[in-house]
C-alpha positions in Angstrom: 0.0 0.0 0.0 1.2 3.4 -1.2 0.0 6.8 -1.0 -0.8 9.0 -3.7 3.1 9.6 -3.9 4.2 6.3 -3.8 5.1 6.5 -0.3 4.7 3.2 1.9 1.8 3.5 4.5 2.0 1.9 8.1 -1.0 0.3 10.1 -3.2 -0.6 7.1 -5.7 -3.2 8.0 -5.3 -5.7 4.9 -7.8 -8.5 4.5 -8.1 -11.3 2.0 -10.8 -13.7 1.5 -11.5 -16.3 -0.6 -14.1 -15.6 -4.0 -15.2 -19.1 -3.6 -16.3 -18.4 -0.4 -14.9 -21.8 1.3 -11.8 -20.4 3.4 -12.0 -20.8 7.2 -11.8 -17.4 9.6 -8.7 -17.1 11.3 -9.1 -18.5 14.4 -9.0 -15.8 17.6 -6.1 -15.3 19.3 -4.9 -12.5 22.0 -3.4 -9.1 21.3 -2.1 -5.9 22.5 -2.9 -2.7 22.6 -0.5 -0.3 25.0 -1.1 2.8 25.9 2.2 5.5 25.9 2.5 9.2 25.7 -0.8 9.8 25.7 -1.9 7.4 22.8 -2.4 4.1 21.9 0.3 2.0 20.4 0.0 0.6 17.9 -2.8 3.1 16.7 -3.9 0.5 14.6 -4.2 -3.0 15.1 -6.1 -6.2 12.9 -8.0 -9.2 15.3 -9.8 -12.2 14.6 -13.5 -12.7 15.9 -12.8 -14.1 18.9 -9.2 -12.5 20.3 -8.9 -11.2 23.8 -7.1 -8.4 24.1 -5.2 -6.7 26.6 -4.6 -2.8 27.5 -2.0 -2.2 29.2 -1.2 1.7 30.8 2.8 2.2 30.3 1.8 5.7 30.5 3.1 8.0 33.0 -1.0 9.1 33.6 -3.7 7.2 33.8 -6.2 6.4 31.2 -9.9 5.5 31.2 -10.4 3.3 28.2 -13.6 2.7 25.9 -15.3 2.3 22.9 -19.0 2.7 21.7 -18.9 1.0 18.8 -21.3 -1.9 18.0 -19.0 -4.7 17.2 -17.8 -3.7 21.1 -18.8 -1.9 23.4 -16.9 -1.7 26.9 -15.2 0.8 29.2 -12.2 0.0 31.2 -12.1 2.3 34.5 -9.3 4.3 35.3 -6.0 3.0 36.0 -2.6 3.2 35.5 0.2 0.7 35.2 -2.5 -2.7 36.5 -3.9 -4.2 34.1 -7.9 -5.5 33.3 -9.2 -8.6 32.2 -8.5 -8.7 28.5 -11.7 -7.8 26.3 -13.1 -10.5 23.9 -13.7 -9.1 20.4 -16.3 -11.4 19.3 -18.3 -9.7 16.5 -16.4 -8.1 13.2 -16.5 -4.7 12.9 -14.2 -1.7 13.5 -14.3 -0.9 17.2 -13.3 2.8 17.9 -11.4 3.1 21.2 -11.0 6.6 23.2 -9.9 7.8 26.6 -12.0 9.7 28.9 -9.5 11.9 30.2 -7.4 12.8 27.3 -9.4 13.3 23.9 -7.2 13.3 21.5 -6.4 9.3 22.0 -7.6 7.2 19.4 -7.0 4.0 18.6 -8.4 1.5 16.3 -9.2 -2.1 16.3 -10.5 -3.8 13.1 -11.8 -7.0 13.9 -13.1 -9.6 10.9 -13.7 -13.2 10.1 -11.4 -13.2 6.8 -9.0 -16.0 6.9 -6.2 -13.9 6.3 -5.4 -10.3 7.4 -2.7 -8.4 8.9 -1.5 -4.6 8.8 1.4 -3.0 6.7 4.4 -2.7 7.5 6.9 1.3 7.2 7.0 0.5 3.8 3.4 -0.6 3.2 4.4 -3.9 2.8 2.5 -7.1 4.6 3.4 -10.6 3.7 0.8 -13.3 4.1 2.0 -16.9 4.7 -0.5 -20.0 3.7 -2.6 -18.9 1.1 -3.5 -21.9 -1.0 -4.2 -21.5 -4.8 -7.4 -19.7 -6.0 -9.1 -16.3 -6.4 -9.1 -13.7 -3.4 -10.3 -10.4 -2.8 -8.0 -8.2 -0.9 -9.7 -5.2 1.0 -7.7 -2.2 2.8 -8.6 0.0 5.4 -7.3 3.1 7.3 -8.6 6.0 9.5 -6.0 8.5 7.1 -6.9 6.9 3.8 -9.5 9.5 2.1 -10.2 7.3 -1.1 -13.7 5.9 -2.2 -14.4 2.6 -0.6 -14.8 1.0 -3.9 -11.0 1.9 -4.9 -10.0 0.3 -2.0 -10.4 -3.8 -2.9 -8.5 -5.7 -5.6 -9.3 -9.3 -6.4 -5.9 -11.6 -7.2 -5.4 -14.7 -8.8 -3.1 -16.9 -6.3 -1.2 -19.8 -8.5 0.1 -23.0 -6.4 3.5 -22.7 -5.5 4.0 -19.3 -6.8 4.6 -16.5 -4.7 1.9 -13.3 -5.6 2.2 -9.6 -4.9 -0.6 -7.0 -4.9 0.0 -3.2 -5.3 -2.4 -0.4 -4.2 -1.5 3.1 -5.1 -3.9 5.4 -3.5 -5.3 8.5 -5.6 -6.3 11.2 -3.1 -4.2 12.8 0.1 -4.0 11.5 3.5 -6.4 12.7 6.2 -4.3 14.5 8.8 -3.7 12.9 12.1 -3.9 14.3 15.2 -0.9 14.8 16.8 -1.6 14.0 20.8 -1.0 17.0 22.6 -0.7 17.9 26.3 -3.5 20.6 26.8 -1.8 23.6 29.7 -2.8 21.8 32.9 -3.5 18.7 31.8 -4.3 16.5 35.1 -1.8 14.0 36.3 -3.3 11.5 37.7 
């Protein structure tokens, strides 16, 4: 995955699914997503239906996790450096996290039932192991990418034995990201 100038992207959500329709989900697993310098890291992170996971605060403030989407919707009280039970992600969707304290955290967490997923790389790059031969659709999503939804899937043609490579070039600029910021007198909690 590129951007409009060729430029690899980091923390695209890839996913790849079969066109026959017969591949298994990925089966669920168990994640991170930390919490440092008054974000989440990695902004960005792919799940399979059914992964567990965990947020930790290696923050130097506490943080009062949460999300309202409808594939999940939980809130972690606050805390600092404990940790909570992990959260099961058991419906696909994209789950929006924020922090009650400090709003400029975001973080994403894109959970599906494609067999095959991942996010990119520095250099946009993300290498899928296991694939067996056949016809795939490859989907990519990110919270920056401004393109049309329908420029954002490519179907590939996967030939046994044979290693395959798909492109994407996007067409339109990046949606700016904000940059966390300590607000004057922010609390430390």
């Amino acid at each position: 995955m590129v951007d409009r100038r060729g430029q690899g992207l980091s923390e695209v959500v890839v996913t790849v699914s079969s066109e026959s329709g017969v591949s298994k989900p990925a089966a669920g697993g168990h994640a991170v997503m930390d919490q440092l310098n008054r974000a989440f890291a990695p902004g960005v992170i792919a799940v399979s239906v059914g992964t567990s996971v965990d947020f930790p605060n290696n923050d130097t403030v506490s943080h009062q996790v949460y999300s309202f989407s409808p594939a999940k919707r939980f809130q972690l009280p606050l805390y600092k450096g404990k940790s909570h039970e992990p959260v099961l992600f058991d419906k696909p969707g994209l789950v929006v996290l924020g922090c009650n304290i400090h709003d400029q955290m975001v973080g994403y967490i894109y959970v599906t039932d494609a067999p095959y997923f991942g996010t990119t790389q520095e250099d946009g790059t993300l290498k899928l192991k296991g694939m067996a031969a056949g016809k795939y659709k490859i989907t990519f999503w990110s919270p920056l990418i401004a393109d049309a939804p329908e420029q954002l899937t490519m179907n590939v043609q996967v030939e046994e034995g044979n290693a395959s490579a798909a492109k994407l070039q996007l067409t339109r600029d990046l949606r700016t990201r904000p940059e966390p910021r300590p607000r004057h007198g922010d609390w430390e909690y």
